[in-house]
C-alpha positions in Angstrom: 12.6 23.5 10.6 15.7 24.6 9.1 18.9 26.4 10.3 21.4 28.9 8.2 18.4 28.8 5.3 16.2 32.1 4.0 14.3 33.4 6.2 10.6 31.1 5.2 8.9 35.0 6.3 10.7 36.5 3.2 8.3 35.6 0.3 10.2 33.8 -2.5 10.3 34.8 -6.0 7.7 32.8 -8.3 11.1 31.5 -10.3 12.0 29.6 -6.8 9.0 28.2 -6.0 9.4 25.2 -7.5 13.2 24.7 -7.9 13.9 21.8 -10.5 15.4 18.9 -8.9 17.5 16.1 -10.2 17.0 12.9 -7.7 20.6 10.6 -7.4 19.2 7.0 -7.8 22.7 5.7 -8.1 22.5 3.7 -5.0 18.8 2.7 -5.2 19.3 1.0 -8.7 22.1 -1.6 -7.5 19.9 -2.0 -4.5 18.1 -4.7 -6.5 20.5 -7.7 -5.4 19.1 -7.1 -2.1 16.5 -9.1 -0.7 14.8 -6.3 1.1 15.0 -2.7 2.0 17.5 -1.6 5.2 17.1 1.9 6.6 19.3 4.0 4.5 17.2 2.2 1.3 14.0 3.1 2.8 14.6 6.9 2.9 16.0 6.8 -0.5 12.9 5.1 -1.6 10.5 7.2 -0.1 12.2 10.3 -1.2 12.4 8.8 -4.8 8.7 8.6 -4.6 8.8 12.3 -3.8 10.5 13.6 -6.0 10.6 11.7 -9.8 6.5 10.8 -8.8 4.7 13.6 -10.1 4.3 17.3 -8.5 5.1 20.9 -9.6 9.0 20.6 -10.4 10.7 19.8 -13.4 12.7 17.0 -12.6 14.9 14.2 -13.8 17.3 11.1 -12.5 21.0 10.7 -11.7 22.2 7.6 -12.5 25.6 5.7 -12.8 26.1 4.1 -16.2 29.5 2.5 -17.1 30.3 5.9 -19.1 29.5 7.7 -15.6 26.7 9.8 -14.1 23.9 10.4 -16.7 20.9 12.2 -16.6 17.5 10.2 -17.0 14.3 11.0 -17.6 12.1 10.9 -14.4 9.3 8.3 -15.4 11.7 6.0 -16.5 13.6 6.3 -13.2 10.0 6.1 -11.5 9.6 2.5 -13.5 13.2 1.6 -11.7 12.1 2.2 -8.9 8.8 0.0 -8.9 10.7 -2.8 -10.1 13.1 -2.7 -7.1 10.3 -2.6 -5.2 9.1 -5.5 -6.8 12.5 -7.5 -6.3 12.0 -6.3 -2.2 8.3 -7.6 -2.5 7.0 -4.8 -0.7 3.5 -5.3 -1.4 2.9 -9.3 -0.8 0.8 -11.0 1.5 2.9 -12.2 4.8 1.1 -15.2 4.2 3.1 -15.3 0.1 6.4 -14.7 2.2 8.8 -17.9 2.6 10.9 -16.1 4.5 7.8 -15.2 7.0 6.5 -18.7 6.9 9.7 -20.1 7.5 9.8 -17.2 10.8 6.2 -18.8 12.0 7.3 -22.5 11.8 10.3 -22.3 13.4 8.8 -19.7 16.3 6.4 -23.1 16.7 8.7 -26.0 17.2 10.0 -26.7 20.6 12.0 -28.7 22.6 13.7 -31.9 20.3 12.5 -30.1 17.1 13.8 -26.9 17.9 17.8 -27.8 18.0 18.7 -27.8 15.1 20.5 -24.3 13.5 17.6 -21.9 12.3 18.9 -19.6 9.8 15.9 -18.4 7.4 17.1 -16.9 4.2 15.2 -15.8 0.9 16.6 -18.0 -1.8 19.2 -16.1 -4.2 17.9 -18.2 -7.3 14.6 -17.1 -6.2 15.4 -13.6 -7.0 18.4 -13.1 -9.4 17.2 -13.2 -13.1 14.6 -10.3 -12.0 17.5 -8.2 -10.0 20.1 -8.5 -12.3 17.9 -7.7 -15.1 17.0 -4.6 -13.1 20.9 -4.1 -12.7 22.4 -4.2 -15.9 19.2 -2.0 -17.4 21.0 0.8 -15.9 24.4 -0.1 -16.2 24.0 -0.3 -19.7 21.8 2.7 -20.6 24.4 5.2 -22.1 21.0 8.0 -20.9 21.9 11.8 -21.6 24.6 13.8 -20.6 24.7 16.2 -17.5 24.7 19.1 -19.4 21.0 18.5 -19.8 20.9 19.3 -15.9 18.0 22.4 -16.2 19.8 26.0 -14.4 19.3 26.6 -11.2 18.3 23.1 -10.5 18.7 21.2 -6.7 20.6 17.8 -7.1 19.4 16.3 -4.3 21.4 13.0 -2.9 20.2 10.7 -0.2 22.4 7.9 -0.3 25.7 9.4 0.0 26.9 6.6 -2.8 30.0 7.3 -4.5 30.7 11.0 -2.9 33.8 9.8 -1.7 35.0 9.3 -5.7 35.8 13.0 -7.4 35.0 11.5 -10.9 31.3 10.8 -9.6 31.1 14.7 -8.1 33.3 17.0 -10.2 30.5 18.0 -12.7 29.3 20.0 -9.3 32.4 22.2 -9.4 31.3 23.6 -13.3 27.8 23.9 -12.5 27.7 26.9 -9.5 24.5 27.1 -10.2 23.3 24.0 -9.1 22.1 23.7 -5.7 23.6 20.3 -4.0 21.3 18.9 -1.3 22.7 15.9 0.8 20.3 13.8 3.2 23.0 12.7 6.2 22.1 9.6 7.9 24.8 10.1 10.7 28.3 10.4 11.7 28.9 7.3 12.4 31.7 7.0 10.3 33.8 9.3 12.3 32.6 9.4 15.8 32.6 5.7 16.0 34.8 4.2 13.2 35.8 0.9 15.3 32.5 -0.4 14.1 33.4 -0.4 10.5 35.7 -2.4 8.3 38.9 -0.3 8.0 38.3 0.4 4.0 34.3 1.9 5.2 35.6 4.0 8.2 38.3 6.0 5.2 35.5 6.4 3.1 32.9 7.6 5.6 34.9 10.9 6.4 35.2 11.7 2.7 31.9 11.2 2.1 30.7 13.4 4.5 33.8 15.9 4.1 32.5 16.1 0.2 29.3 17.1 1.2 30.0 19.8 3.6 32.1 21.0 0.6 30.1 21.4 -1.9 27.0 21.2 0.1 24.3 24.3 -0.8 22.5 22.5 2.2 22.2 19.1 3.9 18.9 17.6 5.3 18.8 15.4 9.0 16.1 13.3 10.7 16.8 14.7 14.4 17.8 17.7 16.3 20.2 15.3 17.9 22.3 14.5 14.5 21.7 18.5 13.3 24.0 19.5 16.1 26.7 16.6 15.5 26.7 17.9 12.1 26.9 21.6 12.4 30.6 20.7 14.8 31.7 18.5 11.8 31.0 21.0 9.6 33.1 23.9 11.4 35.6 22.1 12.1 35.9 22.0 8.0 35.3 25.8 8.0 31.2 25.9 7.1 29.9 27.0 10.2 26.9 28.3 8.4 25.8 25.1 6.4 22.5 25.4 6.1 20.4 22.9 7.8 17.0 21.5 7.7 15.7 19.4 10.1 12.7 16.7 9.0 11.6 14.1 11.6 11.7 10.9 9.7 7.8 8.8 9.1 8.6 5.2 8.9 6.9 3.1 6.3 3.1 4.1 6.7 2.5 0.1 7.0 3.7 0.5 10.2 0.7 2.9 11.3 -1.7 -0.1 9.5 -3.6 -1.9 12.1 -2.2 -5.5 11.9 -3.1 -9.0 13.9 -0.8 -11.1 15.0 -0.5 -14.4 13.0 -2.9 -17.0 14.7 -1.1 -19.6 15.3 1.4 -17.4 17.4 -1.3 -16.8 20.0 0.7 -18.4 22.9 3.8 -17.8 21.6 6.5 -15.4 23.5 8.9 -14.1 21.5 10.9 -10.7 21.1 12.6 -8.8 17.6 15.5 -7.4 16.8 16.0 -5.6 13.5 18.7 -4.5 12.1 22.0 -5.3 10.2 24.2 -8.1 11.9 27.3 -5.6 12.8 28.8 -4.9 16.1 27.4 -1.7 16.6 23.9 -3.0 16.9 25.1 -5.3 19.9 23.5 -8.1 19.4 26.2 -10.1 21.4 24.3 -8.6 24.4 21.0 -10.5 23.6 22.7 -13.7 22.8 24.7 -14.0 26.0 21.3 -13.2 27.7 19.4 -15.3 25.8 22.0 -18.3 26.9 21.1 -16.7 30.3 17.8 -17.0 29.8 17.3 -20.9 28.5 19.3 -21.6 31.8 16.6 -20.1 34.0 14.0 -21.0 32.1 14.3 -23.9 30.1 10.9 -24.7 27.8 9.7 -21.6 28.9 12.1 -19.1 27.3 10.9 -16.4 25.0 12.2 -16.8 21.5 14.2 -14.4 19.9 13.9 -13.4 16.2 16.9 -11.9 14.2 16.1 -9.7 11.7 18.6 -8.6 9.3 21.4 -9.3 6.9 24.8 -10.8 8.1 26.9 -7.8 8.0 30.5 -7.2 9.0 33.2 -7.8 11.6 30.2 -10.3 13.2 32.1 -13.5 13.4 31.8 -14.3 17.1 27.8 -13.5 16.9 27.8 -16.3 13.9 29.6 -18.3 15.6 27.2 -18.0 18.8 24.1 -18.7 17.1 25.5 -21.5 15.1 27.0 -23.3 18.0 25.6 -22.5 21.0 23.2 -25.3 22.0 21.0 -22.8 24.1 20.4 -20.4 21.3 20.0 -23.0 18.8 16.5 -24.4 20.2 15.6 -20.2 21.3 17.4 -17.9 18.5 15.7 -17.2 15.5 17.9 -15.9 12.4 15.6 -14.1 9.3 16.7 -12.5 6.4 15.4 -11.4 3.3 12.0 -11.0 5.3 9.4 -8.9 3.4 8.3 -5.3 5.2 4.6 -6.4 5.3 6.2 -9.8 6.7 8.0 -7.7 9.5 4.8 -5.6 10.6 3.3 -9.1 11.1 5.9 -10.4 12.9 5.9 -7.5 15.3 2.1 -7.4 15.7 2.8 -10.4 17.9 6.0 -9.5 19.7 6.6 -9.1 23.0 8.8 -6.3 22.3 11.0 -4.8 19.7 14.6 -5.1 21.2 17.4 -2.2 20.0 20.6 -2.1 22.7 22.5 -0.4 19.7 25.9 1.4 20.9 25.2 4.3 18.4 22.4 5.0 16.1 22.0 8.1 13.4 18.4 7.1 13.8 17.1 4.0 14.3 14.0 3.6 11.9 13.1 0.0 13.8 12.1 1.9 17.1 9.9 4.4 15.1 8.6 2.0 13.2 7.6 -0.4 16.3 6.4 3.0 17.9 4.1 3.8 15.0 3.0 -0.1 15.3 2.1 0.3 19.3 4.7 -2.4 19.7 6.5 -1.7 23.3 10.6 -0.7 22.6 13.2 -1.4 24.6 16.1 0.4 23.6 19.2 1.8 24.2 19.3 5.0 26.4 20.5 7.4 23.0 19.7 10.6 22.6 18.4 10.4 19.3 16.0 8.0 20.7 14.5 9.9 23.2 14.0 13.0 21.2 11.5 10.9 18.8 10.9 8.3 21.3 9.4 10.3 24.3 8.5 8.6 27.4 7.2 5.5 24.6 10.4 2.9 25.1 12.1 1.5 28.3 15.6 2.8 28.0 18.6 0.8 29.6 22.2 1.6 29.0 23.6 -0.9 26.2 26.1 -1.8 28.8 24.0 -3.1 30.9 23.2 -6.4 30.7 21.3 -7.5 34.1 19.0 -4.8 33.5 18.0 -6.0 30.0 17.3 -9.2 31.8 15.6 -8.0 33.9 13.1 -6.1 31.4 13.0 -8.9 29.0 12.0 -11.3 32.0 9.3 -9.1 32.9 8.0 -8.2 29.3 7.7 -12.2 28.6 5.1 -12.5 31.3 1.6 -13.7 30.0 0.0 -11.0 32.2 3.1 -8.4 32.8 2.3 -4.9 34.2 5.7 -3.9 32.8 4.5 -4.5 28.8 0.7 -2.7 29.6 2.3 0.6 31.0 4.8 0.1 28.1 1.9 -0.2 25.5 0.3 2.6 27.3 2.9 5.0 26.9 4.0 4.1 23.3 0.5 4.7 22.4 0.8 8.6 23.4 4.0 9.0 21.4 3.3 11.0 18.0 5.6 10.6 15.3 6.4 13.2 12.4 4.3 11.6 9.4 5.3 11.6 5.4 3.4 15.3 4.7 5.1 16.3 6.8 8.5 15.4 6.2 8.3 16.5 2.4 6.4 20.0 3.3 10.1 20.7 5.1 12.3 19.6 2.7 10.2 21.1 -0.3 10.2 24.2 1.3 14.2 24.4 2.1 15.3 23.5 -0.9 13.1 26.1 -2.7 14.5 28.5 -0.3 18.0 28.0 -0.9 
């Protein structure tokens, strides 16, 4: 749906049917010195797909050179883009996955075996001649100037990379014509900026200042995030920014049916995905999975840590380094492949998120749209995609966590069938979707 747009009753000219659109890949093409995809990389991928794959519209790239923004020609942006996905490895076996193997081995040692520190990370020489090659290809390419940017076209940004620098935006302000069209991920920025190193929580408010400035619309995954938007937005003066609304499809691997790896058939274990930062609390788990190994002992559930080391995460480092307990029962992976994950969770007992604040939080959908039970953090945002599907506990609470995490290890627990039960009935928004909504509002703009 969309709010503060045309009226989608009021038939459109034949000129705006099909609105040209420039797609920003500035972001997505330095995202190949990553190992794998995070949340913010996976909308920006999908949408990339969308919009420089084929379809109606005219369209080109954005890209940042060393000489600044420059325009590119969409099939060469499209063979970026498959070669990042290429670096991520997206479409490998688990099975051709070190990173997974190295998951599986280490969820099948015990006792003696298990102490040492197990940290699984995709090797950097592994991937860097083929990322940096991808890298400088763009750095490099002096591409064509933004004047070739067709009239009346949308320049459509999902990234939110390098809005807080004038130099990277100020071709907007001689181009009226142009309609700017900003995907925002949350608020997080401002609402909780204590998360954040101090440099990140400056630049979040001026990124999402510039696009409420120069804005001809702005795009949101939830009801829940439209609303925190629209207040940010008037307190700027733009009361009336217009709005559309697109529940988010995860990966459709996620929807794939998927077995559980067999040699993890008596195995109980639980995931958490997701950055290593502080708003994603995983000092929570670890001070319950200490809990945990002293109740009990060879029997505790593992727990596997999905995700890049982030920021301001020192003591959670230093906790899964050190701590004896979590040595032989914590499980630290990153650089994992996607088709690795939806293994991985095919066998879980559940997907754990006691995040503190979320924009989103693709992991729970995704775990939805696997029939993997979730047990998550009572957020709104969660609930208003989530349903009845996950257990929700306040992030603060820590006994009850135990309590659910102790009852979802169980070989025969009650407490994961109802779960399974009702995250089977949850329906997710799916890709068609998605892009049927955002098509449509930006050719109404």
């Amino acid at each position: 749906m969309t709010q503060g747009a045309q009226d989608p009753a009021k038939p459109l000219s034949e000129s705006a049917k099909h609105r040209p659109v420039v797609y920003d890949i500035a972001r997505l093409a330095t995202r190949a010195l990553n190992p794998n995809p995070n949340g913010i990389d996976r909308v920006d991928f999908a949408m990339a797909r969308h919009f420089l794959g084929g379809g109606r519209r005219e369209r080109q790239a954005l890209y940042c050179s060393l000489l600044g923004p420059r325009l590119a020609p969409a099939r060469r942006a499209m063979q970026a883009v498959e070669e990042i996905e290429a670096c991520w490895r997206e479409s490998v076996s688990p099975e051709s996955d070190p990173a997974f193997e190295g998951v599986i081995a280490a969820l099948g040692r015990s006792g003696a075996e298990a102490q040492p520190a197990r940290r699984i990370v995709r090797p950097r020489l592994e991937r860097a001649p083929q990322n940096w090659s991808a890298l400088r290809r763009w750095a490099l390419n002096p591409g064509e100037s933004l004047a070739g940017v067709p009239q009346g076209a949308a320049y459509v940004n999902a990234s939110q990379f390098l809005l807080d620098k004038p130099w990277f935006t100020k071709w907007l302000s001689g181009r009226p014509d142009v309609k700017p069209v900003f995907f925002v991920h949350d608020l997080l920025t401002v609402d909780c900026p204590e998360f954040f190193w101090e440099d990140e929580a400056k630049k979040g408010p001026r990124r999402l200042t510039a696009i409420v400035r120069l804005g001809a619309g702005a795009v949101v995954g939830s009801q829940t995030l439209a609303k925190r938007l629209r207040a940010f937005a008037s307190s700027l003066g733009r009361p009336q920014l217009p709005i559309c609304v697109a529940s988010l499809p995860p990966p459709p691997i996620f929807a794939e049916p998927a077995e559980p790896d067999p040699s993890l058939a008596d195995k109980s274990y639980f995931v958490v995905c997701g950055t290593i930062e502080p708003r994603k609390n995983h000092l929570l788990l670890l001070n319950l999975w200490r809990r945990l190994a002293d109740r009990h002992g060879a029997a505790t559930p593992k727990l596997v840590v999905i995700g890049k080391r982030g920021w301001l995460n020192r003591n959670v480092v230093d906790m899964m380094s050190r701590c004896p307990a979590l040595r032989a029962n914590v499980i630290e992976a990153s650089g994992l492949s996607t088709p690795g994950l939806r293994s991985l969770l095919a066998g879980a007992r559940a997907l754990l998120m006691p995040s503190f604040a979320e924009g989103y939080g693709l992991p729970v959908a995704e775990a939805i749209a696997a029939r993997i039970p979730v047990i998550a953090s009572d957020l709104e945002v969660f609930r208003e995609f989530g349903g009845e599907g996950p257990v929700y506990l306040d992030p603060l609470d820590g006994i009850g966590w135990l309590h659910a995490i102790e009852a979802f290890a169980q070989e025969r627990s009650s407490a994961r069938e109802d779960a399974l039960a009702r995250v089977s009935r949850v329906r997710l928004g799916g890709a068609d979707a998605f892009f049927s909504a955002l098509d449509g509002f930006i050719d109404a703009l």
